[in-house]
ROBA-651032 format. One line per 5 residues: number of its first residue (from 1); their letters; for each residue z, y, x of N, C-alpha, C, O. Coordinates in nm, 2 decimals, always signed. Each point is the difference from the previous one (the first is absolute). Layout:
<sites>
NUM = a = Z:Y:X:Z:Y:X:Z:Y:X:Z:Y:X ~ ...;
</sites>
This chain:
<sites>
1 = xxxxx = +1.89:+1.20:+2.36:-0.08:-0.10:-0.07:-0.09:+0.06:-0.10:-0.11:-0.05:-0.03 ~ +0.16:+0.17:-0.05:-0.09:+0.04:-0.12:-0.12:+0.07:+0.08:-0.12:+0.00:+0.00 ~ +0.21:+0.08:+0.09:-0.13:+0.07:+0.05:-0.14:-0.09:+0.09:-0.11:+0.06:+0.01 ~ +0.14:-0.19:+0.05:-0.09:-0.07:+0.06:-0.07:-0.11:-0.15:-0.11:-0.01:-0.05 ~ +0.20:-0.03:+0.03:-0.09:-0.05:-0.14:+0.01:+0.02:-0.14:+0.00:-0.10:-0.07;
6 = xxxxx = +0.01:+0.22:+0.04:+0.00:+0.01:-0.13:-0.15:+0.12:-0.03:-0.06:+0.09:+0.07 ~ +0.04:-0.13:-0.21:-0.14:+0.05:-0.01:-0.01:+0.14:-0.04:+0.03:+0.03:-0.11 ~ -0.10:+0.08:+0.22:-0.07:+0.08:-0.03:-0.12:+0.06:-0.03:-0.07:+0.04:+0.10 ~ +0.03:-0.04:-0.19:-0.13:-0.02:-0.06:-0.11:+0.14:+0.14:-0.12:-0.02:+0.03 ~ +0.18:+0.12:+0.01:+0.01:+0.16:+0.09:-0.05:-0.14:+0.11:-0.12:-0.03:+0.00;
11 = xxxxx = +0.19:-0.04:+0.07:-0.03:-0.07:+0.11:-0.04:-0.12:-0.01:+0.06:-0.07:+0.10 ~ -0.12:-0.01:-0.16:-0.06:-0.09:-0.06:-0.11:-0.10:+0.12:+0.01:-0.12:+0.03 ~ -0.14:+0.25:+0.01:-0.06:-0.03:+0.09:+0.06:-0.03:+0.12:-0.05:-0.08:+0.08 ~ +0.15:+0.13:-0.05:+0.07:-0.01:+0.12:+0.11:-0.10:+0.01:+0.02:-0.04:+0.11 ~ +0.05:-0.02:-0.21:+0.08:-0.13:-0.02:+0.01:-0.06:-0.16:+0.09:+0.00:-0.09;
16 = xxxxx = -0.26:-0.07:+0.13:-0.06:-0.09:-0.07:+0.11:-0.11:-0.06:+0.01:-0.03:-0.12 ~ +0.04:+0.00:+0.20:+0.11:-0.14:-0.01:+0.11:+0.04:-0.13:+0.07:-0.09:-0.07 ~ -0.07:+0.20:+0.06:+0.12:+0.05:-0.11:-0.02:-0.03:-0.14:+0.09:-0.03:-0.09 ~ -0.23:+0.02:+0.07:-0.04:-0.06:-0.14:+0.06:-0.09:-0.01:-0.01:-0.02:-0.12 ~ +0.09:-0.07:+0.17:+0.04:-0.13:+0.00:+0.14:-0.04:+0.03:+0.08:-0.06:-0.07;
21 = xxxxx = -0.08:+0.13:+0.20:+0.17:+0.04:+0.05:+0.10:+0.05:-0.11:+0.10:-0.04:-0.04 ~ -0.17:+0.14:+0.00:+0.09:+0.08:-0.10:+0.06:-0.10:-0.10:+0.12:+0.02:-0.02 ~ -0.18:-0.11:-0.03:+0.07:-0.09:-0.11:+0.12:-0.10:+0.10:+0.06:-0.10:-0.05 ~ -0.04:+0.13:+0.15:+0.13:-0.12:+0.02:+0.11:+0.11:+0.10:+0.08:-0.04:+0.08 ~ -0.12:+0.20:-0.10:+0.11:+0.09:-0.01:+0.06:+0.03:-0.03:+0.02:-0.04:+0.12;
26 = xxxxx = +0.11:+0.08:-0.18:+0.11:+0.08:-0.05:+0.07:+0.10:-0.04:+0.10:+0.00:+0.08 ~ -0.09:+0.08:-0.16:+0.07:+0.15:+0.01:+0.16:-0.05:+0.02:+0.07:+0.10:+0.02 ~ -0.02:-0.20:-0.01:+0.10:+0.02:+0.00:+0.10:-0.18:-0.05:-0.05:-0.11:+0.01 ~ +0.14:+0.14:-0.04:+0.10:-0.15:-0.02:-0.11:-0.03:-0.16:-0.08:-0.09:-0.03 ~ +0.15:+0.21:-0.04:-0.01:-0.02:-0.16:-0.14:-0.04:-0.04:-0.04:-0.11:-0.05;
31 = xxxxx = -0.05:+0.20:+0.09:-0.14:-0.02:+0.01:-0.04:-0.18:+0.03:-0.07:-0.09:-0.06 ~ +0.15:+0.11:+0.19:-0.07:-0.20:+0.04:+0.06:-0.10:-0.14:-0.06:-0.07:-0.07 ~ +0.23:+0.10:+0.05:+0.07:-0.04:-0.08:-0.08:-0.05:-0.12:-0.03:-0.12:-0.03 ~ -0.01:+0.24:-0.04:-0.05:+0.00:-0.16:-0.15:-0.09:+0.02:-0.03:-0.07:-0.10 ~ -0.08:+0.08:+0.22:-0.06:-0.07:+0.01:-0.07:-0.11:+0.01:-0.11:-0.04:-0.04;
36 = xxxxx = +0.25:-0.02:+0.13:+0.01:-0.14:+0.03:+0.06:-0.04:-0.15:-0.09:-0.02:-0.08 ~ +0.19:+0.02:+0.05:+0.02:-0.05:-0.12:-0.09:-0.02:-0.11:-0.01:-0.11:-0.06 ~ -0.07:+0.22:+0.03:-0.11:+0.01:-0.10:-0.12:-0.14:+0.08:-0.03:-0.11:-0.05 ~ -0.01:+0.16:+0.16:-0.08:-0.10:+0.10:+0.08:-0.19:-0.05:-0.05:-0.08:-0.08 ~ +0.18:+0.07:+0.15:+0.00:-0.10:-0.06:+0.02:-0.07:-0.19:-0.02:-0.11:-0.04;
41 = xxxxx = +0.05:+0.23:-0.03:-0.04:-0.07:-0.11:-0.10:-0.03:-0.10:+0.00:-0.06:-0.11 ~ -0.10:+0.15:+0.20:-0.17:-0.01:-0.10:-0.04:-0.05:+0.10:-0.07:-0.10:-0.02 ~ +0.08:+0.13:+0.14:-0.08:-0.11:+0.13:+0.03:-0.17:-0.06:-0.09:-0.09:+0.00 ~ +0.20:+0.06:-0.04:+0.03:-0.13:-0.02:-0.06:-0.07:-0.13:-0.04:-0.12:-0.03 ~ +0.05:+0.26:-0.06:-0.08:-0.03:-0.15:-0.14:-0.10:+0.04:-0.03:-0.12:-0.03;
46 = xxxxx = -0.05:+0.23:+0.09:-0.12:+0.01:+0.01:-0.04:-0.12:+0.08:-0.10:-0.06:-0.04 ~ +0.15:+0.03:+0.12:+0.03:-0.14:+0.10:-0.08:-0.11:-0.08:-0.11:-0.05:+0.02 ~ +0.23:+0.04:-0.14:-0.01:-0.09:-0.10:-0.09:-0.01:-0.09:-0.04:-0.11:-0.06 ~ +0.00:+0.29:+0.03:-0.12:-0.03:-0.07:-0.12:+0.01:+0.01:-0.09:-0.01:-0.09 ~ +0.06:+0.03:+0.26:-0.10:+0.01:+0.05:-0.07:-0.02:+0.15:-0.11:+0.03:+0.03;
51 = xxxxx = +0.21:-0.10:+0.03:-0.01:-0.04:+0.06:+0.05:+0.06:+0.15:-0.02:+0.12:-0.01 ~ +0.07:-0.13:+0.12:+0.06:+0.02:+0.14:-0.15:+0.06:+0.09:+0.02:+0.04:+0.11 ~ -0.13:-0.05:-0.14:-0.10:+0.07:+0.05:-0.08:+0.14:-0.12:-0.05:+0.11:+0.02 ~ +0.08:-0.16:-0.12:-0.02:+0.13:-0.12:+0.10:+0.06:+0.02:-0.04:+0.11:+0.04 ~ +0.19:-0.13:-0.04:+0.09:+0.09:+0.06:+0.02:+0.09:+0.10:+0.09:+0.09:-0.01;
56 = xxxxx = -0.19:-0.10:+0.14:+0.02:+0.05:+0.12:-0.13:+0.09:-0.01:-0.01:+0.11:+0.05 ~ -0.12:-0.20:-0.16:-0.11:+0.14:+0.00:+0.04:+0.09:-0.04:-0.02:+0.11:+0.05 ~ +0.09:-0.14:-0.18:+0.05:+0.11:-0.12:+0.06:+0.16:+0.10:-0.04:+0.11:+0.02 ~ +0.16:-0.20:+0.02:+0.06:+0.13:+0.08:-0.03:+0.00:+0.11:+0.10:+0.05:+0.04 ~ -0.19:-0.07:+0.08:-0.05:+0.07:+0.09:-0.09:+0.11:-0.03:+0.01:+0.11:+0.06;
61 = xxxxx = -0.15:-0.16:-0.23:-0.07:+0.08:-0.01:+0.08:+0.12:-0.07:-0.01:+0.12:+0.02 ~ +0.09:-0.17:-0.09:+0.09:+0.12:-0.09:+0.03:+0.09:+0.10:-0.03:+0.12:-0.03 ~ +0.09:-0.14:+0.18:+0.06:+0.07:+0.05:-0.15:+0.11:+0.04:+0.00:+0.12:-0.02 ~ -0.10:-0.21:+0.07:-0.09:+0.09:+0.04:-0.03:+0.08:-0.11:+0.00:+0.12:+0.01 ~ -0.03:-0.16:-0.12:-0.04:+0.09:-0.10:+0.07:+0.10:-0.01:-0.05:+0.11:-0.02;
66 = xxxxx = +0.15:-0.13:+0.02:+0.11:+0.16:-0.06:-0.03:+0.07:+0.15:+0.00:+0.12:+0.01 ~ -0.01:-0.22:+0.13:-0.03:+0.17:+0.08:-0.08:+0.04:-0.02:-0.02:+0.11:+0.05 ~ -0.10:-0.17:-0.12:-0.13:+0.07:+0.03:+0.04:+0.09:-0.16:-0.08:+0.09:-0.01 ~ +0.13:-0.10:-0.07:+0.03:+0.09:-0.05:+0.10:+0.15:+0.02:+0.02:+0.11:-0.06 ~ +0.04:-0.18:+0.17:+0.08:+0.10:+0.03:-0.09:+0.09:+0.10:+0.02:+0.12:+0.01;
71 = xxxxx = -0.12:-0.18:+0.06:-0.08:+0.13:+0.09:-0.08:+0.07:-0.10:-0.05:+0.10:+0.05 ~ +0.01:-0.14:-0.19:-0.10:+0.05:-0.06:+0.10:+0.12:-0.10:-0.04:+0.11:-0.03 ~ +0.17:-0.18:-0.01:+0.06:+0.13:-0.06:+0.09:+0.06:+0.03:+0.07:+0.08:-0.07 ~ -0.06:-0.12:+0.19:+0.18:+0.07:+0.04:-0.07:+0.13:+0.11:-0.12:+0.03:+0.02 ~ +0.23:+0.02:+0.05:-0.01:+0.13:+0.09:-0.03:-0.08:+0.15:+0.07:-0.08:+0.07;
76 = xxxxx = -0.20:+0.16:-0.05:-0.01:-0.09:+0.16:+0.10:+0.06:+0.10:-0.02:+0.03:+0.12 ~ +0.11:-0.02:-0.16:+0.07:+0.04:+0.09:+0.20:-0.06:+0.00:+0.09:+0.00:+0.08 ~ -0.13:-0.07:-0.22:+0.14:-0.08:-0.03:-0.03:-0.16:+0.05:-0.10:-0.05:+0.05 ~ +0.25:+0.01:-0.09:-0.04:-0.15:+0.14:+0.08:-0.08:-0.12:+0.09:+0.04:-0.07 ~ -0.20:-0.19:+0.07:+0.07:-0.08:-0.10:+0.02:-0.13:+0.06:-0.08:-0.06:+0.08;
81 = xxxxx = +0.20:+0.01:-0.14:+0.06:-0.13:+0.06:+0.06:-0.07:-0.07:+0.07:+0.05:-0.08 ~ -0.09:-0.19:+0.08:+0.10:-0.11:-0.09:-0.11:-0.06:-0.10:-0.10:+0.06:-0.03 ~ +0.13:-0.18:+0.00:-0.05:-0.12:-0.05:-0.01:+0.07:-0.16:-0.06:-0.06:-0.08 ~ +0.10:+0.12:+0.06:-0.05:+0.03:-0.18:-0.14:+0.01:-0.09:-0.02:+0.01:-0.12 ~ -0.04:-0.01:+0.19:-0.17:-0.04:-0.03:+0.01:-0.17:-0.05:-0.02:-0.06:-0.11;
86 = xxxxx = +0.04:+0.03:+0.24:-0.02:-0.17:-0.03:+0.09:-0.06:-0.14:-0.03:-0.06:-0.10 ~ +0.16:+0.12:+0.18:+0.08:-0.04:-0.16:-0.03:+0.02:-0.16:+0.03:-0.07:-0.10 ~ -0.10:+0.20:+0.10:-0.05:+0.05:-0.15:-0.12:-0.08:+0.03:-0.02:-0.05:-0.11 ~ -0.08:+0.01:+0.19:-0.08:-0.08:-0.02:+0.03:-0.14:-0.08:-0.07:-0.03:-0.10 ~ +0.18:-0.05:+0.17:+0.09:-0.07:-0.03:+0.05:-0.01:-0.16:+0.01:-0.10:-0.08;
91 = xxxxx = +0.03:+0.29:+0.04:+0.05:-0.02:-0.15:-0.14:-0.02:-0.08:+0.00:-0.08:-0.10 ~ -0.10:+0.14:+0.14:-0.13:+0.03:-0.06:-0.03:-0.11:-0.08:-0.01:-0.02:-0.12 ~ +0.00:-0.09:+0.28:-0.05:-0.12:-0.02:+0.07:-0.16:-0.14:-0.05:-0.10:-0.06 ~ +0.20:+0.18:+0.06:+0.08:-0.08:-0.10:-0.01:+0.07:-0.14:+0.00:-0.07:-0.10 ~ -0.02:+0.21:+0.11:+0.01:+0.04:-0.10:-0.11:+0.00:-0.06:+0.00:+0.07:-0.10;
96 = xxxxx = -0.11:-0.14:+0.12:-0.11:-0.05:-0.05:-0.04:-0.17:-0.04:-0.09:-0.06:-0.05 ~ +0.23:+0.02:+0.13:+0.00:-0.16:-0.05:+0.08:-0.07:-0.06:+0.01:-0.12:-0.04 ~ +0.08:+0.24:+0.03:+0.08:-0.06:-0.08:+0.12:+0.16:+0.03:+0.07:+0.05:+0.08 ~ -0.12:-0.03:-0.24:+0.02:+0.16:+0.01:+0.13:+0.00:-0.04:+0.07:+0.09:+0.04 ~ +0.00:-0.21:-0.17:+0.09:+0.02:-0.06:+0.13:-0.05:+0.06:+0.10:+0.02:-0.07;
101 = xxxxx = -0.07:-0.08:+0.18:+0.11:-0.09:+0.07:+0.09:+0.17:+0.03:-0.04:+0.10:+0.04 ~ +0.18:-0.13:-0.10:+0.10:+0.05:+0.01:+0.00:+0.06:+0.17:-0.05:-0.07:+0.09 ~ +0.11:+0.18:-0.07:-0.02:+0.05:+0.11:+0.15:+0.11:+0.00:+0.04:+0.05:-0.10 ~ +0.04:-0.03:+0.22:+0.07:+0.11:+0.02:-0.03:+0.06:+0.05:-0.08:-0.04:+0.08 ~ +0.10:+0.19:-0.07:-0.03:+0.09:+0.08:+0.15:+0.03:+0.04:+0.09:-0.01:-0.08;
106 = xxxxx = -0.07:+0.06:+0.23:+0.17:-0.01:+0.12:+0.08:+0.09:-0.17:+0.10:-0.05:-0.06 ~ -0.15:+0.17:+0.02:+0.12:+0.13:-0.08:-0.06:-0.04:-0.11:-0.05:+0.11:-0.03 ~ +0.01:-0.18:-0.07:+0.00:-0.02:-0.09:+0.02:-0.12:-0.08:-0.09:-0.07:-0.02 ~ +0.21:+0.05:-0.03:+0.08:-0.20:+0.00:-0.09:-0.05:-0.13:+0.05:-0.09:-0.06 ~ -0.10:+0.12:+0.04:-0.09:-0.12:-0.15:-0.12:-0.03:+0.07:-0.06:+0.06:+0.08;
111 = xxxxx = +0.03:-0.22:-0.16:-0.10:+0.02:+0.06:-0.13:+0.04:-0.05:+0.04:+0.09:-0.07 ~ -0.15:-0.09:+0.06:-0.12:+0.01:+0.03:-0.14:-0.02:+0.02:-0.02:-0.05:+0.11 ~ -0.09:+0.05:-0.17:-0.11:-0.03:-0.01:-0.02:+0.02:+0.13:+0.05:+0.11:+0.05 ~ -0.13:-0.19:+0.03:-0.09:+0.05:+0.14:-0.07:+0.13:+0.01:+0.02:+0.08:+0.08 ~ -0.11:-0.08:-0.21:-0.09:+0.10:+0.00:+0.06:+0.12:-0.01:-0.05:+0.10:+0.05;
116 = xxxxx = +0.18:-0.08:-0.12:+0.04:+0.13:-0.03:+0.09:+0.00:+0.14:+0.01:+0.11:+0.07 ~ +0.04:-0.19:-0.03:+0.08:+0.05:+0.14:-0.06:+0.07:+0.10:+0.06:+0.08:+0.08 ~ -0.23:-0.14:-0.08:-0.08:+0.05:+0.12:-0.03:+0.13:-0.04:-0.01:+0.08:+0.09 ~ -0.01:-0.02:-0.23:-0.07:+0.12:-0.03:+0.16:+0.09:+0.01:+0.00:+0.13:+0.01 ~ +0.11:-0.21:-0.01:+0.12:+0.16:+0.01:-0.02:-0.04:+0.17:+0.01:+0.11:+0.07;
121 = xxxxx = -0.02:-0.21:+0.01:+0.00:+0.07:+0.13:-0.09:+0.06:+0.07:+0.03:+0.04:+0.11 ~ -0.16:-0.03:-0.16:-0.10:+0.04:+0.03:+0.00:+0.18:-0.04:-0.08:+0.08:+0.05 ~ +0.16:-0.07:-0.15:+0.01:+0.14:-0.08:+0.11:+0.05:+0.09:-0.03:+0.11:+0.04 ~ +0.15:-0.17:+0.01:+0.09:+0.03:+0.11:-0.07:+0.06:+0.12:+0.01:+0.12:+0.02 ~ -0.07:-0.20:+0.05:-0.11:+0.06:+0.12:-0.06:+0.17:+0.00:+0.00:+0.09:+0.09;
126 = xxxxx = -0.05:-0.09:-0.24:-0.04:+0.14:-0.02:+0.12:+0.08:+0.02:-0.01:+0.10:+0.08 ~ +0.13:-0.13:-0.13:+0.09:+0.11:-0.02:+0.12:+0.05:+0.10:+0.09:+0.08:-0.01 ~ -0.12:-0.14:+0.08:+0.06:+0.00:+0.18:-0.04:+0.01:+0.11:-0.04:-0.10:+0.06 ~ +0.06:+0.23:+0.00:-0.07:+0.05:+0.16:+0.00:-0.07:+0.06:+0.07:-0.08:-0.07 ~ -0.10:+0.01:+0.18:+0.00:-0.06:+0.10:-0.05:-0.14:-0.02:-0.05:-0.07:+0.10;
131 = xxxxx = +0.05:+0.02:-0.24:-0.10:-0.10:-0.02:-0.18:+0.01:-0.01:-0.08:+0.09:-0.01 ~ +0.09:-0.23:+0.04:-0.18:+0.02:+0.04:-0.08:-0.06:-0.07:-0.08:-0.08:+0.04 ~ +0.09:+0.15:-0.22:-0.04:-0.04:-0.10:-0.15:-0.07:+0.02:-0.04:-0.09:-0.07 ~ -0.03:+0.17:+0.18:-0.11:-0.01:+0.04:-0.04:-0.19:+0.03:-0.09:-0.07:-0.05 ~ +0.19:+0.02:+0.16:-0.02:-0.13:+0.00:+0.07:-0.10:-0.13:+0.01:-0.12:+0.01;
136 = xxxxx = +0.01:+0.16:-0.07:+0.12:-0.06:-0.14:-0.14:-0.04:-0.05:-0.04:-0.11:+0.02 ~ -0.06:+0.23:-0.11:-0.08:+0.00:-0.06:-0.11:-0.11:+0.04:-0.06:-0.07:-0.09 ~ +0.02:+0.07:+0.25:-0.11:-0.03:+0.02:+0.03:-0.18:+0.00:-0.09:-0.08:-0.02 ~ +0.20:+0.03:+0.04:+0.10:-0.09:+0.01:-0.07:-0.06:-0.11:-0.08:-0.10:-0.01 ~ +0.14:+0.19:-0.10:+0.06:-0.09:-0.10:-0.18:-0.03:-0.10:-0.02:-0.07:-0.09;
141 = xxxxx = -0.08:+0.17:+0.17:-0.13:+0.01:-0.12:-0.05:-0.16:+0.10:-0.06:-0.08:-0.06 ~ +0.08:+0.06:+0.23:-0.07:-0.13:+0.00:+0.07:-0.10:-0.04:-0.06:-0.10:-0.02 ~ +0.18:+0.09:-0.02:+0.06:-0.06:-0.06:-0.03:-0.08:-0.11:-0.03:-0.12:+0.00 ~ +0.03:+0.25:-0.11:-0.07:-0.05:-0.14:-0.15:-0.09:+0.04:-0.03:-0.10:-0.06 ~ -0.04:+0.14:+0.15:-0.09:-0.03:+0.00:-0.01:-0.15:+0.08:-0.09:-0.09:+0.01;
146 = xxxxx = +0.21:+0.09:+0.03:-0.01:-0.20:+0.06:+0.06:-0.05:-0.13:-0.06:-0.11:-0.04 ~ +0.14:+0.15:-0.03:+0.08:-0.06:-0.09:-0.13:-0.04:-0.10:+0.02:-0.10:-0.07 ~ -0.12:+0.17:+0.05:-0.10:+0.00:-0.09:-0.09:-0.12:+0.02:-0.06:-0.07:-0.08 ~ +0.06:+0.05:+0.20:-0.04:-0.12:+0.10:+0.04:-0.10:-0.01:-0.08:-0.10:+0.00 ~ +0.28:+0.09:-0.01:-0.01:-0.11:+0.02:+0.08:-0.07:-0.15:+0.06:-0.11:-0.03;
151 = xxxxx = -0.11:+0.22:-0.05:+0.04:-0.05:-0.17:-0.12:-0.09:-0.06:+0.01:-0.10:-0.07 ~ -0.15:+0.16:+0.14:-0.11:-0.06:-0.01:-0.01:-0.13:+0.03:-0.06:-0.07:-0.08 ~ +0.11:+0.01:+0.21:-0.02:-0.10:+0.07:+0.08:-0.08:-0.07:-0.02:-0.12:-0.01 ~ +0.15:+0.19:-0.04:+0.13:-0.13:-0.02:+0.02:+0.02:-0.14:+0.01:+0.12:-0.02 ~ -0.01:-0.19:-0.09:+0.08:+0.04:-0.15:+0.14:+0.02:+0.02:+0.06:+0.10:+0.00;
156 = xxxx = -0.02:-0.25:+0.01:+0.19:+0.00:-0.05:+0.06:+0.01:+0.16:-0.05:-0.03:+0.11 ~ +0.14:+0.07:-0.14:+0.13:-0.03:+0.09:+0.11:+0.02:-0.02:+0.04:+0.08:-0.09 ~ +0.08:-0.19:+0.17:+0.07:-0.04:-0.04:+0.10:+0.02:+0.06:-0.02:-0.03:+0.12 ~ +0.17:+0.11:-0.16:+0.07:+0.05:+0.07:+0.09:+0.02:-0.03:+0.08:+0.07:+0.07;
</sites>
């Protein structure tokens, strides 16, 4: 499955579809694990605070953004897979609407400002091989940038 759809930036022209594919991939149990979880609990946030069609732009475009960040800075020759684009698009997007709502991160039991949970997972990405800091980043910058969007459009929310 990784090698038919997951994204290599090296074969790109040749299976176009992976731009896309790649985000509903997997490296593995833990990988889907940690995602879905994170997916259902800012996917649900966001639901609420922005609506079930702002939610699905957010992380589809998120997802595309972080590959297209991932072909622009990663090794055309490495293959990237899994929904973590969309998801940090996802944190981007809360952590700009509501930056201060208590948050856990899975290994650290206190809780948490949003904004600082996104910048230690985002700092995690850097510091571990095989992650694809590359889609994290690109994730989480359209992110900020809907969240900026949709702070504009909405003042309060209630939660």
């Amino acid at each position: 499955m990784i090698y038919s759809l997951g994204l290599r930036p090296a074969l790109l022209s040749q299976q176009p579809w992976t731009i896309i594919s790649s985000m509903f991939v997997h490296g593995g149990i833990w990988h889907i694990l940690f995602n879905m979880i994170a997916l259902y609990f800012m996917g649900s946030f966001l639901i609420r605070a922005a609506g079930e069609r702002n939610f699905l732009a957010v992380f589809l475009l998120g997802g595309l953004v972080g590959n297209l960040f991932f072909i622009l800075l990663a090794s055309p020759f490495s293959t990237g897979v899994g929904a973590s684009g969309g998801i940090f698009a996802l944190a981007g997007a809360l952590a700009v609407i509501v930056p201060r709502v208590p948050v856990f991160i899975f290994f650290i039991p206190i809780p948490m400002p949003l904004w600082i949970a996104v910048i230690i997972l985002l700092a995690l990405s850097f510091l571990f091989s095989g992650i694809a800091w590359q889609a994290h980043l690109g994730g989480l910058v359209l992110g900020l940038i809907a969240g900026l969007v949709f702070r504009r459009r909405r003042r309060t929310y209630y939660f």
